[in-house]
TIMARKOL-219036 format. One line per 8 residues: number of its first residue (from 1); their letters; for each residue x, y, z of N, C-alpha, C. Coordinates in nm, 3 decimals. Each point is the difference from the previous one (the first is absolute). Example, Ala and Ser with C-alpha at 12.3 -4.5 7.8 and 13.67 -1.06 7.14 Angstrom:
2
1 = as = 1.319,-0.569,0.780,-0.089,0.119,0.000,0.090,0.120,0.000 | -0.035,0.105,-0.072,0.082,0.119,0.006,-0.077,0.109,0.073 .
//
This chain:
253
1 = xxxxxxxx = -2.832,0.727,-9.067,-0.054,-0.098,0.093,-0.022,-0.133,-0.070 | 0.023,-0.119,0.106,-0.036,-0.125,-0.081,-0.117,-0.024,0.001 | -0.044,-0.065,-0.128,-0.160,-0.060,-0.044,-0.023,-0.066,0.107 | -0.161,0.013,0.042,-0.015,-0.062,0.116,-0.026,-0.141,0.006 | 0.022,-0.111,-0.116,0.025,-0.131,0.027,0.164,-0.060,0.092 | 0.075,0.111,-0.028,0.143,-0.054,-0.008,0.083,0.049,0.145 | -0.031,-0.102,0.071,0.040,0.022,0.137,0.171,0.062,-0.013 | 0.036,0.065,0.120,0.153,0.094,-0.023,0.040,-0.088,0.142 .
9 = xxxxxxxx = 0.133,-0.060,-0.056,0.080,-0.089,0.104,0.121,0.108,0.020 | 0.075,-0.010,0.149,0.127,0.051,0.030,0.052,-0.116,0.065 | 0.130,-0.004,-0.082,0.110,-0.117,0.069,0.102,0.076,0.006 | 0.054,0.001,0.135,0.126,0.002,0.041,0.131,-0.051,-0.020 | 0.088,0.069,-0.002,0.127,-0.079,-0.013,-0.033,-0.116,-0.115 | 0.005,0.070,-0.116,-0.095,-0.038,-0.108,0.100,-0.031,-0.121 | 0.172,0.090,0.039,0.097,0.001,-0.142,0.041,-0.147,-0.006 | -0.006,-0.049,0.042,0.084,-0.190,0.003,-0.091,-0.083,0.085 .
17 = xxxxxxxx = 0.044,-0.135,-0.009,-0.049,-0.114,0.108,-0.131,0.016,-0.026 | -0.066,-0.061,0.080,-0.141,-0.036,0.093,-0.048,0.094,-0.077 | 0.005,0.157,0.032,-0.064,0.101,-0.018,-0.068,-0.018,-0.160 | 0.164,-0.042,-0.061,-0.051,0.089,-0.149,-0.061,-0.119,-0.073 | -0.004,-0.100,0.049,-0.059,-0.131,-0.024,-0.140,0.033,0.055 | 0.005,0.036,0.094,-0.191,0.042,0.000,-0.080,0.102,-0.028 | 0.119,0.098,-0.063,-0.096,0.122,-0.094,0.004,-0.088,-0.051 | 0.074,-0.069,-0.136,-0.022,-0.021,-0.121,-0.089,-0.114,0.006 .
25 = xxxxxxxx = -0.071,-0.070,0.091,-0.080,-0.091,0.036,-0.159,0.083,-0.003 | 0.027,0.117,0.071,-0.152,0.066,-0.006,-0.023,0.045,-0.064 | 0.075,0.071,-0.098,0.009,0.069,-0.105,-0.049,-0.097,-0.106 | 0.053,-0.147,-0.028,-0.085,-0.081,-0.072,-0.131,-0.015,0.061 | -0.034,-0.038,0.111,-0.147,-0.018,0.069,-0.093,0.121,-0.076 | 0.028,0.142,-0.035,-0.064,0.102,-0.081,-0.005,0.116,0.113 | 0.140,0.000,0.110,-0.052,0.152,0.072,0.123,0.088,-0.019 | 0.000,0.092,0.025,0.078,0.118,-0.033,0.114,-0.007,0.151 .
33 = xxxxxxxx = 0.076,0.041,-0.049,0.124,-0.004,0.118,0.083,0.114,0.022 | 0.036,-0.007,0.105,0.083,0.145,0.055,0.116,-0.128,0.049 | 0.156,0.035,-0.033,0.063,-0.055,-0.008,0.098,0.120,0.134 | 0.003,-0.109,0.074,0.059,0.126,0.136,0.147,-0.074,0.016 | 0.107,0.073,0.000,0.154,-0.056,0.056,0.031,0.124,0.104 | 0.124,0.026,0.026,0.071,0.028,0.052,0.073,0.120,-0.118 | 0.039,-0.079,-0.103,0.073,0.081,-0.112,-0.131,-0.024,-0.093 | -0.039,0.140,-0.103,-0.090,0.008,-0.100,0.046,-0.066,-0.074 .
41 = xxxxxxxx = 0.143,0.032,-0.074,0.046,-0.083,-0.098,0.011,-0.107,-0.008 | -0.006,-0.061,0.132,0.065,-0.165,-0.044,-0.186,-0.027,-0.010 | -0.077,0.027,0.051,-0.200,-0.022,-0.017,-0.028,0.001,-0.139 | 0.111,0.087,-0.049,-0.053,0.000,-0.159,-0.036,-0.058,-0.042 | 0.120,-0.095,0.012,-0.021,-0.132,-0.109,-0.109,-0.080,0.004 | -0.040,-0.046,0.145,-0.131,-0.024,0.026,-0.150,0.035,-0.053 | 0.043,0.129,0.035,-0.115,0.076,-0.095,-0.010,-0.030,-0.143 | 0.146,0.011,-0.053,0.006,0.011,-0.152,-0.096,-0.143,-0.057 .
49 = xxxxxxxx = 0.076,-0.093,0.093,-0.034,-0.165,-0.035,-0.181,0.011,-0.049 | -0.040,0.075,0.118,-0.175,0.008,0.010,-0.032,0.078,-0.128 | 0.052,0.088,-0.030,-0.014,0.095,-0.113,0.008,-0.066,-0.157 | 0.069,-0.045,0.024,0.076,-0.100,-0.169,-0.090,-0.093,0.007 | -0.083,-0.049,0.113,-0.097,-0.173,-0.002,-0.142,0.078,-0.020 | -0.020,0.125,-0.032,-0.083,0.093,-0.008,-0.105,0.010,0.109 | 0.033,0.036,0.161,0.004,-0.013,0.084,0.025,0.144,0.057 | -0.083,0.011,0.085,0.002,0.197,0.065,0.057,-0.005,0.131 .
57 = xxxxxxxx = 0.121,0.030,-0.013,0.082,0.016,0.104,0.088,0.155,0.009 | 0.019,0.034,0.130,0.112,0.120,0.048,0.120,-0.062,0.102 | 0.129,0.106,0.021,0.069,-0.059,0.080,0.038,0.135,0.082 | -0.003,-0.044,0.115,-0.018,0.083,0.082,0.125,-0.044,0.162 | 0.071,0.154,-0.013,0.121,-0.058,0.073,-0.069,0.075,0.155 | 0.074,-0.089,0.061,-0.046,0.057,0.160,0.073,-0.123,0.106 | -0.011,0.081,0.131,0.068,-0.084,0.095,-0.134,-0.031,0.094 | -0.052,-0.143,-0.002,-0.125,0.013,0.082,0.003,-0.011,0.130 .
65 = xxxxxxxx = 0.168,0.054,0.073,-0.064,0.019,0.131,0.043,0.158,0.045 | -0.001,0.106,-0.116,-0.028,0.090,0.012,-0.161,0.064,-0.036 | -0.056,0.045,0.112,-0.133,0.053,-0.010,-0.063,0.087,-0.116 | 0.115,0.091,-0.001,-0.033,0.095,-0.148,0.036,-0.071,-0.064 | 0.071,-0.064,-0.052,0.053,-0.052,-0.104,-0.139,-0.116,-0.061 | -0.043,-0.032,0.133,-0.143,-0.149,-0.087,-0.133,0.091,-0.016 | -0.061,0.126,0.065,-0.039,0.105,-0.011,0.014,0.048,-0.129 | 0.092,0.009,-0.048,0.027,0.083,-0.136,-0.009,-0.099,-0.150 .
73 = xxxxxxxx = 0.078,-0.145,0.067,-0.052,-0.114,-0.134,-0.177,0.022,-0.019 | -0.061,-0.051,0.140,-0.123,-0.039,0.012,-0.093,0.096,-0.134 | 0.063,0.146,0.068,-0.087,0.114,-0.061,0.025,-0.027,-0.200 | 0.148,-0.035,0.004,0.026,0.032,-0.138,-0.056,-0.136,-0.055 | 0.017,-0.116,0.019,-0.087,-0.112,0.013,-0.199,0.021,-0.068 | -0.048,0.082,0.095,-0.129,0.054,-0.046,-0.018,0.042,-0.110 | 0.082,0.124,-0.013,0.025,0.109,-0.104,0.004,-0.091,-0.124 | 0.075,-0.113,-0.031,0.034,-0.053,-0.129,-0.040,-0.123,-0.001 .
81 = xxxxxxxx = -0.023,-0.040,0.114,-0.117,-0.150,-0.066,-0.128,0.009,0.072 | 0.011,0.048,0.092,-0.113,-0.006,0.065,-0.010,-0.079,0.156 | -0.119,0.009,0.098,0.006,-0.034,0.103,0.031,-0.132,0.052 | 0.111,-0.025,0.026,0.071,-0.164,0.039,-0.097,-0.021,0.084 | -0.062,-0.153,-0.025,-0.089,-0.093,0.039,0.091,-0.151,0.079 | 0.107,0.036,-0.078,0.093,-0.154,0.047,0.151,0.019,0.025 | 0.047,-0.050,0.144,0.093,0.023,0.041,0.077,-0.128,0.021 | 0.141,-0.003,-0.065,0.106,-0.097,0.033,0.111,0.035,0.090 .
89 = xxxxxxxx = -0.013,-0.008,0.125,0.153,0.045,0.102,0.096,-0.075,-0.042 | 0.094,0.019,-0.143,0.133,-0.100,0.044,0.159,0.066,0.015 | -0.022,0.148,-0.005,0.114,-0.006,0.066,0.086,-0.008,0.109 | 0.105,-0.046,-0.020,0.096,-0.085,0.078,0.111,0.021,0.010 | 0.087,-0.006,0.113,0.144,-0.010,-0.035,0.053,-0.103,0.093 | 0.130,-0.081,0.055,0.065,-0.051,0.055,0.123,0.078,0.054 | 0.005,0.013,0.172,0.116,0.029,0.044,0.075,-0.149,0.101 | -0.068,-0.087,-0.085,0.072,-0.141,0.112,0.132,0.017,0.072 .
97 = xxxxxxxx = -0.008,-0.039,0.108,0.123,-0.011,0.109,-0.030,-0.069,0.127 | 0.067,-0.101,0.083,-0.030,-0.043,0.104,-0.014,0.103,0.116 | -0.133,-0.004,0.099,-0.020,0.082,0.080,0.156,0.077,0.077 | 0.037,-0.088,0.067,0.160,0.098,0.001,0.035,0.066,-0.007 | 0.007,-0.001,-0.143,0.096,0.070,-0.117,-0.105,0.120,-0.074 | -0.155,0.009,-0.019,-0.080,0.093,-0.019,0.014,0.089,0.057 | 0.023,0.134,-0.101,-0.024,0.146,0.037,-0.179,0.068,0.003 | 0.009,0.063,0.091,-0.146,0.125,-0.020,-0.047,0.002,-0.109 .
105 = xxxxxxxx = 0.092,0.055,-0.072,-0.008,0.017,-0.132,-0.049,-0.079,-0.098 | 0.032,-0.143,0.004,-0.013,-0.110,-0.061,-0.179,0.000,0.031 | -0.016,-0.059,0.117,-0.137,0.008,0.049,-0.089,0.083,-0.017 | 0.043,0.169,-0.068,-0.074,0.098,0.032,-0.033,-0.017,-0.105 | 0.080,-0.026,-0.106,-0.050,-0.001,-0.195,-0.072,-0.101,-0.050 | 0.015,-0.113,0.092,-0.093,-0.105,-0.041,-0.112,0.031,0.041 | -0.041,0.028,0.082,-0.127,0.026,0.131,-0.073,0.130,-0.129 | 0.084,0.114,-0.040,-0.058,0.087,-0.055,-0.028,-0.004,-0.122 .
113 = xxxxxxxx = 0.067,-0.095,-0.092,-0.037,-0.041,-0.107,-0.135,-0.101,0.002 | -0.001,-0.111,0.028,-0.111,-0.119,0.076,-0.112,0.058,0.035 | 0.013,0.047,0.107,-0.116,0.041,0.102,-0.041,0.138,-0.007 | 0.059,0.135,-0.016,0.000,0.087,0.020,-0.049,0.004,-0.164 | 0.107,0.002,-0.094,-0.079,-0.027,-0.127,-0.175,-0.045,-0.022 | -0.012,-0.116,0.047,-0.121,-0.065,-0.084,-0.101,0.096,0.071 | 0.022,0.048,0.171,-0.102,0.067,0.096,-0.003,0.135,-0.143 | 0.049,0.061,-0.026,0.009,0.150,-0.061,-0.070,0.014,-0.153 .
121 = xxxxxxxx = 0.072,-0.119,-0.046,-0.100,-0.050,-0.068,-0.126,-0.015,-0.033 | -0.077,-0.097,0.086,-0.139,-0.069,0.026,-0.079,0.157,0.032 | 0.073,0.073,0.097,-0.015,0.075,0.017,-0.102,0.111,-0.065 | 0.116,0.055,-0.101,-0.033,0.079,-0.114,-0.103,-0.019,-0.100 | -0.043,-0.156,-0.001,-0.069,-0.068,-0.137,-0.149,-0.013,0.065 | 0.006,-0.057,0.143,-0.102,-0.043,0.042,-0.127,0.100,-0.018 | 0.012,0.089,-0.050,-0.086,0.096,0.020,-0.123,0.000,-0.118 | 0.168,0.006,-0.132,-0.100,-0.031,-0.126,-0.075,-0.107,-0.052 .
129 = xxxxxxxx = 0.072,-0.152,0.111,-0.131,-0.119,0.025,-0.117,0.008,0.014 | 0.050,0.057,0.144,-0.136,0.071,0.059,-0.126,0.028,-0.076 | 0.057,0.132,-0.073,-0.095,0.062,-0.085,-0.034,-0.058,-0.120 | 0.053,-0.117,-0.035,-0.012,-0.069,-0.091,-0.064,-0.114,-0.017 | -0.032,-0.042,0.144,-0.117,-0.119,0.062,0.133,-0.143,-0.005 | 0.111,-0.046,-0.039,0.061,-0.042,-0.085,0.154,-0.020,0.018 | 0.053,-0.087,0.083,0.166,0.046,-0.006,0.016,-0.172,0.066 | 0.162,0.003,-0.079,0.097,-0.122,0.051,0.109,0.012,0.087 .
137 = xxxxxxxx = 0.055,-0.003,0.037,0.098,0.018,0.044,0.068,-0.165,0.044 | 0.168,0.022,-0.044,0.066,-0.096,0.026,0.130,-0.020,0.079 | -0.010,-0.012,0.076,0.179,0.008,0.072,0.087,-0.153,-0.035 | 0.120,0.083,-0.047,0.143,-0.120,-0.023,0.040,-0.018,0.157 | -0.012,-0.149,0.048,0.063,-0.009,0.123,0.105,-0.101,-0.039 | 0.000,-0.135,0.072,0.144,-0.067,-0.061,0.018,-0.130,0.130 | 0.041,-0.103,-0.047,0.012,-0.103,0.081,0.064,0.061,0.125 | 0.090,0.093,-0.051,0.071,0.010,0.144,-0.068,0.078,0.081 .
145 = xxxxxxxx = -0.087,0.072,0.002,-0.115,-0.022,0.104,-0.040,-0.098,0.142 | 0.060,-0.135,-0.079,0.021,-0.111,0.114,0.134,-0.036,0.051 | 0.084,0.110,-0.052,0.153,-0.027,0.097,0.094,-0.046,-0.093 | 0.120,0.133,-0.023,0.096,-0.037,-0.084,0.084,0.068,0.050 | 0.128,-0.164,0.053,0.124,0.094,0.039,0.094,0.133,-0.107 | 0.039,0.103,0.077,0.058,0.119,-0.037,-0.109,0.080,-0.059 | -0.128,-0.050,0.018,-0.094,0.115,-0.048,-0.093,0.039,0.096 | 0.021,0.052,0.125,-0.056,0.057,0.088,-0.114,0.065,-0.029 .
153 = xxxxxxxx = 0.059,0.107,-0.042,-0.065,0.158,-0.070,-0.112,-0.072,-0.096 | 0.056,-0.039,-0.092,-0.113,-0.036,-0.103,-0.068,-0.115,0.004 | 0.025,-0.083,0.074,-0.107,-0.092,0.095,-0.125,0.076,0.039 | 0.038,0.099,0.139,-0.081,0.080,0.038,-0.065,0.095,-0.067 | 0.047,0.048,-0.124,-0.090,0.082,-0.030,-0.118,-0.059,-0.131 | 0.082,-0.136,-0.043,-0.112,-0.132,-0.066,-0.103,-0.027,0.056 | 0.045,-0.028,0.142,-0.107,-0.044,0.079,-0.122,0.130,0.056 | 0.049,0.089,0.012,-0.089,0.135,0.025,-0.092,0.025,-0.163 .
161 = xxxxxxxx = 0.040,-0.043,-0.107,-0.083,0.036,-0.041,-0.098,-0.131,-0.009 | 0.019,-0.060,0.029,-0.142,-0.136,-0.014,-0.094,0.084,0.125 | 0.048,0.072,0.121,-0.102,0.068,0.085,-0.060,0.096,-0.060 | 0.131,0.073,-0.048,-0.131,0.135,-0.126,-0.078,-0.027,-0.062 | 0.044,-0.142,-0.085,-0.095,-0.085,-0.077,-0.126,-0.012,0.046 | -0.009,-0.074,0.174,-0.106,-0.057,0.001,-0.083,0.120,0.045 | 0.027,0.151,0.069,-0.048,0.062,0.091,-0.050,0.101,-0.173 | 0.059,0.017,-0.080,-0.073,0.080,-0.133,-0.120,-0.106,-0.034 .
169 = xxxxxxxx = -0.005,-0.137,-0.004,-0.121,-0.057,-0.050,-0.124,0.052,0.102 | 0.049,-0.005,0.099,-0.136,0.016,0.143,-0.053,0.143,-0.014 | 0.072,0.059,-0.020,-0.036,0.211,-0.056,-0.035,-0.023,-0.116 | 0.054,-0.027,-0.125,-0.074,0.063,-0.110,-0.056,-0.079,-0.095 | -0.081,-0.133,0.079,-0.057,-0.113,-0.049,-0.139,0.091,-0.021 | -0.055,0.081,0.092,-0.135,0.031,-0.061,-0.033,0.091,-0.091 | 0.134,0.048,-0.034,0.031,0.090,-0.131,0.041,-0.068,-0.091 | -0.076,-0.147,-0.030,0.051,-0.033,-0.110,0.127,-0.046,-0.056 .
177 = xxxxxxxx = 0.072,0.019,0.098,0.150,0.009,-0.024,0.126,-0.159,0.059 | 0.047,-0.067,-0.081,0.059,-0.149,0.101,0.137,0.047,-0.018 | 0.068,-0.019,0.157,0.159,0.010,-0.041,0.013,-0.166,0.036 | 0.066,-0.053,-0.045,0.123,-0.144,0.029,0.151,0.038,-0.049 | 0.030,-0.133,0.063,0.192,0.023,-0.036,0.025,-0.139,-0.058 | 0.064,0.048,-0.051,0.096,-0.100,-0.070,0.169,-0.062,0.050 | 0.031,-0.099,0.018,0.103,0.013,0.110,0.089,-0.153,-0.104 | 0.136,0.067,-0.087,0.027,-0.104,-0.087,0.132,-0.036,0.082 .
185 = xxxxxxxx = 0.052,-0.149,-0.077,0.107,-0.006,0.056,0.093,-0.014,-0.041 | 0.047,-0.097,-0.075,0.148,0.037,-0.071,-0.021,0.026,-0.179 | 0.012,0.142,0.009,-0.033,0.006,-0.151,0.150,0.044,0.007 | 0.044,-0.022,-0.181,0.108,0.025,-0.098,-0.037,0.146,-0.010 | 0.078,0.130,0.054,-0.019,0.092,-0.018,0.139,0.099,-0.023 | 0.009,0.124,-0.008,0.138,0.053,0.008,0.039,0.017,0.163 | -0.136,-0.007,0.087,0.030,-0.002,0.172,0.067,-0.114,0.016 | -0.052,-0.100,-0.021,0.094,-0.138,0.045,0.110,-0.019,-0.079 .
193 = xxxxxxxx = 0.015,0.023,-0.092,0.139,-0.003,-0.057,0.098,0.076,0.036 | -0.061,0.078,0.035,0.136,0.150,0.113,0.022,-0.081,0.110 | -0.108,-0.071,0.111,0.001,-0.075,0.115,0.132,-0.105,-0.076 | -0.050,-0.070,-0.102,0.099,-0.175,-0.039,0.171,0.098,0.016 | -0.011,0.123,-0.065,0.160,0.074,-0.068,0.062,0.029,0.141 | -0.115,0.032,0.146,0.057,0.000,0.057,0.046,-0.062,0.139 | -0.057,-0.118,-0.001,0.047,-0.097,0.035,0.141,-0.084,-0.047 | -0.003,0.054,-0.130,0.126,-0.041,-0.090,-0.022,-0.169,-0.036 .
201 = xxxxxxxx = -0.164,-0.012,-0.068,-0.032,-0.125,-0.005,-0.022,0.028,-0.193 | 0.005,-0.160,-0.067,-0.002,0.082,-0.161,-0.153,-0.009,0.021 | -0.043,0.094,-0.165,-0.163,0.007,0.030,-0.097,-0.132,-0.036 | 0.057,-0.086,-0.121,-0.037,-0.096,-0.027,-0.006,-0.101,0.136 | 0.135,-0.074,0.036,-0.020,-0.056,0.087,-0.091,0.048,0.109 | -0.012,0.128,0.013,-0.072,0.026,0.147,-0.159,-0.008,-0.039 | -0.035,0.000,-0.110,-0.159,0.020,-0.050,-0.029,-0.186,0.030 | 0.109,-0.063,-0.072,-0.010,-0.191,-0.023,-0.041,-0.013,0.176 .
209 = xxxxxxxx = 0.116,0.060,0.087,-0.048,-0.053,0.136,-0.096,0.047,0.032 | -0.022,0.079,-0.041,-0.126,0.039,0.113,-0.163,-0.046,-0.110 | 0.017,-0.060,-0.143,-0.102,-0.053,-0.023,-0.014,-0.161,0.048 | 0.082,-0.053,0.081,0.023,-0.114,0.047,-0.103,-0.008,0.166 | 0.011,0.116,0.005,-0.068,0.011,0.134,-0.174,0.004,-0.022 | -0.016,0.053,-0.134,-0.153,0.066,-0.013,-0.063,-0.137,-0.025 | -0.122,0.002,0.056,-0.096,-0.172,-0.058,-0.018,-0.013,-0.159 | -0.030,0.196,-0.082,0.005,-0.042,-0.176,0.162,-0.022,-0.045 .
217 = xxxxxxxx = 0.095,0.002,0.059,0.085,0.001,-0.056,0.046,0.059,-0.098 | -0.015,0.134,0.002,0.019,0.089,-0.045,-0.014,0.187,0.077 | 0.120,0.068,-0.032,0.006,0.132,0.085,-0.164,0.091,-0.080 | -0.037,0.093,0.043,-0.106,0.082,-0.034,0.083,0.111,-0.107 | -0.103,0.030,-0.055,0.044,0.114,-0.089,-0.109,0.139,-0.017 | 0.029,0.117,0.007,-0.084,0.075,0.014,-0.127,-0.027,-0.069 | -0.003,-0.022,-0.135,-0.134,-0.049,-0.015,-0.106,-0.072,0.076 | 0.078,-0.081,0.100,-0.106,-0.045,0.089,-0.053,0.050,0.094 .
225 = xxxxxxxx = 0.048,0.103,0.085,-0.035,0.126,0.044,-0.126,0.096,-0.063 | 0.051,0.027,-0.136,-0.070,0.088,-0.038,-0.130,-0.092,-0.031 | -0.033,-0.117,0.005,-0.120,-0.076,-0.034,-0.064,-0.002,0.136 | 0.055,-0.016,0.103,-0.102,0.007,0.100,-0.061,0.100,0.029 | 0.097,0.154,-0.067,-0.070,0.138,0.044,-0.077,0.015,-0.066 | -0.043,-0.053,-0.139,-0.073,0.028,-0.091,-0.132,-0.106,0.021 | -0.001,-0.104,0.073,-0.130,-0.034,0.043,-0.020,0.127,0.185 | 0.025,0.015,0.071,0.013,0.053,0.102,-0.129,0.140,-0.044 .
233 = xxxxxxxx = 0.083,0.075,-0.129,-0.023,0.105,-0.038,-0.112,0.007,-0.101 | -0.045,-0.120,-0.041,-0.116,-0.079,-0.033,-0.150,0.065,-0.023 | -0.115,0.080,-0.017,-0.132,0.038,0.052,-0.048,-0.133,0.055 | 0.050,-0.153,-0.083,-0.132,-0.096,0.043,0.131,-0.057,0.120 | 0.072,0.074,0.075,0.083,-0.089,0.132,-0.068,0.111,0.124 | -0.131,0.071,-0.036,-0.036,0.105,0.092,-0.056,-0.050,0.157 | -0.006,-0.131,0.004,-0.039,-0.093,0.138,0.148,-0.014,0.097 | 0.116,0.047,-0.113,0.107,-0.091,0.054,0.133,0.110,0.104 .
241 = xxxxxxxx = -0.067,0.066,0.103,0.086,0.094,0.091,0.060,-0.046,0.136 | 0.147,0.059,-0.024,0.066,0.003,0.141,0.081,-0.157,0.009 | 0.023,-0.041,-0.113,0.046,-0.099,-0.057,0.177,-0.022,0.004 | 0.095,-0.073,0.088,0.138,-0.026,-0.068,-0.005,-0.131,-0.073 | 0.053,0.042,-0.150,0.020,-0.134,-0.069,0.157,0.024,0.012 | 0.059,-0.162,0.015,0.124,-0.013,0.003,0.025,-0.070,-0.161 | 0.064,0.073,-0.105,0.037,-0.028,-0.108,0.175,-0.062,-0.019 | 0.001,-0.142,0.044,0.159,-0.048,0.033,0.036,-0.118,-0.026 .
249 = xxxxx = -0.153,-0.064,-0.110,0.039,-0.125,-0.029,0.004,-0.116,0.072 | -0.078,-0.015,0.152,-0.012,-0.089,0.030,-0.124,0.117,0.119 | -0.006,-0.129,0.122,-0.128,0.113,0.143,0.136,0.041,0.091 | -0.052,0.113,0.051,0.054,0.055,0.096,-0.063,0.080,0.109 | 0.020,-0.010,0.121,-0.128,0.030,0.109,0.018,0.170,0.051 .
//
């Protein structure tokens, strides 16, 4: 079990991007991490990163919008660090396509990864908050939340979680507990660079245009992400629930 100064964080979709930029962000802050993907192995490294910076981390493979499957992290989660106090929803995937041209399918994996994910999630953890007087919780939402052509699916399920967002602060505010979201916008990631490859745009040029558009003039980079979760996830940000910050380099409504 972990010493009881050292709060136990779980981040999602944690092996690359966003994710592994904000273990290794909390993991400096001084809390212990459960490093959750999809594939164990590729979490490793994540983990490892936390491990080598002498840093108490596990990696833990699971699909979080299978029930047993976040059921069984959660438990093993306990077992080896102890009762998660702080929750990061960021996994994610992209099935972009113009409504049209969208399959079931497309819609069903985003919706269940997004939404179905972070619900199963919050789920599982909320308990050991609970009992813990004590919990964060953070949801990854995303500009496109406010409308991005060919992203239907993941529009909608961006925008659903700023409602989970706000409807978890109103429940488990008197337990001590603040969820907010975080909602970034054009970060340099391996997601948008699959988006630039497949558009068939180069990646450089496509990062230059689109920092032309931002007011810093400049694209985001996961680190900046992982800095807002790490005040969010904060003890002295405990006033601050039910919160979307838009992290995109300029305001956005």
């Amino acid at each position: 079990m972990t010493a009881p100064t050292t709060r136990v964080a779980v981040v999602t979709g944690a092996a690359r991007g966003l994710g592994a930029a904000t273990a290794l962000r909390l993991a400096a802050d001084g809390l212990a991490v459960a490093v959750i993907d999809l594939d164990e192995s590729a979490a490793k490294g994540t983990a490892d990163a936390i491990t080598e910076a002498g840093g108490r981390a596990i990696a833990v493979g699971a699909d979080v919008s299978d029930a047993d499957a976040v059921n069984a992290a959660v438990e093993r989660i306990v077992a080896e660090l102890g009762p998660p106090t702080v929750l990061i929803n960021n996994a994610g995937i992209t099935r972009d396509n113009l409504l049209f041209k969208m399959s079931e399918s497309d819609w069903d994996q985003v919706m269940g990864v997004h939404l179905r994910g972070s619900f199963l999630m919050t789920r599982a953890v909320q308990g050991h908050m609970v009992s813990e007087g004590f919990g964060r919780i953070v949801n990854l939402s995303s500009t496109s939340a406010l409308g991005n052509r060919g992203q239907v699916n993941y529009s909608a399920a961006k925008a659903g979680l700023q409602g989970f967002t706000k409807t978890l602060a109103i429940e488990l505010g008197r337990f001590g507990i603040t969820a907010n979201c975080v909602a970034p916008g054009f970060i340099a990631s391996e997601m948008t660079k699959a988006t630039a490859e497949r558009l068939g745009q180069d990646w450089d040029e496509w990062q230059a245009a689109r920092a032309k558009e931002i007011p810093v003039q400049r694209v985001g980079v996961p680190e900046d992400i992982a800095n807002m979760v790490s005040f969010f996830v904060d003890e002295r940000a405990g006033y601050v629930s039910g919160q979307v910050i838009y992290v995109a380099g300029g305001p956005k409504t």
